[in-house]
C-alpha positions in Angstrom: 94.9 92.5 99.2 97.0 93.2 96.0 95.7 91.8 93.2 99.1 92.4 90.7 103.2 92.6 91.7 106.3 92.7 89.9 105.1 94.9 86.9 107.6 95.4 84.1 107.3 96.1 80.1 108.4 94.0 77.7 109.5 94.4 73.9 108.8 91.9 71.3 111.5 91.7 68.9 112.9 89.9 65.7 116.4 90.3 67.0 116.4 89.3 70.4 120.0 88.8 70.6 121.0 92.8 69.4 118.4 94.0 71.7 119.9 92.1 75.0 123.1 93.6 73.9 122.1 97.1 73.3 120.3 97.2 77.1 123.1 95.7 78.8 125.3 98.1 77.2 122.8 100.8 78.8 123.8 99.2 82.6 120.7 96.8 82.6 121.8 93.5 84.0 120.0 90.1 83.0 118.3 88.1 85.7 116.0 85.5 84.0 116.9 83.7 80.4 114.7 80.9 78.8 115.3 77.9 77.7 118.5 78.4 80.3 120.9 77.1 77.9 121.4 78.6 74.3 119.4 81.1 72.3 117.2 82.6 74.6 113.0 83.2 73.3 112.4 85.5 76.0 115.0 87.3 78.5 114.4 89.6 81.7 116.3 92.6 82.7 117.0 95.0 85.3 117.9 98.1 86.6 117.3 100.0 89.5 114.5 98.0 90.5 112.7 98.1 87.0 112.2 95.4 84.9 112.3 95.0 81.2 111.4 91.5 79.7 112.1 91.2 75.3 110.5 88.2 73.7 111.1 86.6 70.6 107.9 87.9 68.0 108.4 83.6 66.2 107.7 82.2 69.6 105.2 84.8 70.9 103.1 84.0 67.3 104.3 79.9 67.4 103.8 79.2 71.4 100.7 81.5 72.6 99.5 82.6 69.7 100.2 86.4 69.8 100.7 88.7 66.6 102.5 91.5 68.3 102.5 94.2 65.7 106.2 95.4 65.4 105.0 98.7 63.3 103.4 100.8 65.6 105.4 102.4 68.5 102.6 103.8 71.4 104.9 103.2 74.5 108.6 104.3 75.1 110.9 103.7 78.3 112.5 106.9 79.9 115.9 106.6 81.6 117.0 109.7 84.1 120.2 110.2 83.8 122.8 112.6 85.0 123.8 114.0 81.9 121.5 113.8 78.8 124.3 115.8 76.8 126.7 113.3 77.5 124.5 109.8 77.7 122.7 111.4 74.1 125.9 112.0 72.2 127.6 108.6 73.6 124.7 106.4 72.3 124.0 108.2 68.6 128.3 107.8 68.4 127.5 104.3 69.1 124.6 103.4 66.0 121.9 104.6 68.3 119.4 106.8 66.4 118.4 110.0 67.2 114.6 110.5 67.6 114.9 114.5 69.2 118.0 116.2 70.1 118.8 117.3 73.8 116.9 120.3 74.9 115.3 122.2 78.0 111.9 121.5 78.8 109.3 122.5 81.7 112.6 125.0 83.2 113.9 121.9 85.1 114.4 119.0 82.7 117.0 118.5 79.9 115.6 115.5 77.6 116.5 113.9 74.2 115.0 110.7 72.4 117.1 107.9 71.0 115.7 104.4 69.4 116.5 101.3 70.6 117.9 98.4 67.9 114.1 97.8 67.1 113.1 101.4 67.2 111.5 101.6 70.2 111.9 105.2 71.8 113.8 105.3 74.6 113.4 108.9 76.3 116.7 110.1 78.6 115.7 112.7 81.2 118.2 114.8 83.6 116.6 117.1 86.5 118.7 120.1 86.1 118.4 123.2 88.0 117.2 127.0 85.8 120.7 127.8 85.1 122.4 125.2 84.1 121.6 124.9 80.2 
């Protein structure tokens, strides 16, 4: 019998709104808002079968009484890609920081870091054959 489904992270954040934004602009799509109608507290996203819920730190603290610490960074979400060059350069053009630079590692991956709006690491991955970098 399974105990847990439907697992997916999610972010607190002071500026809910930016952060929707910035992972829709990455191809997420939104599939849950709440309240329904005007500024959402907490908001579910998707892509490719992962989910990614962001929640409004004043209503985490006010409505279950939460103190998510927005300092400390131990998690970060990785996104394969087909072209980490490409993808890295597109989102630091954009505002996105850059947390590491696009490089080879482990002979089959090319990876880079970027932040999110919030700073959250966000890790983009490509499986690329010996030769191609």
């Amino acid at each position: 019998m399974r105990k847990f489904r439907a697992p997916q992270i999610t972010f607190y954040s002071d500026d809910l709104a930016s952060l929707r934004a910035f992972y829709l602009g990455l191809g997420f799509e939104q599939r849950f808002q709440h309240p329904p109608e005007g500024p959402p507290i907490h908001v579910e996203l998707t892509l490719d079968g992962f989910n990614l819920g962001i929640a409004d730190v004043e209503s985490a603290r006010k409505d279950h009484g939460l103190s998510p610490n927005l300092a400390g960074r131990a998690a970060e979400l990785v996104l394969w890609c087909d072209d980490t060059d490409g993808e890295y350069a597109r989102l630091t053009a954009a505002g996105s920081k850059s947390l590491s630079e696009p490089h080879d590692w482990l002979g089959n991956l090319r990876i880079a870091w970027i932040a999110d709006p919030d700073g959250n690491p966000i890790q983009l991955v490509q499986l690329v054959s010996p030769t191609t970098h």
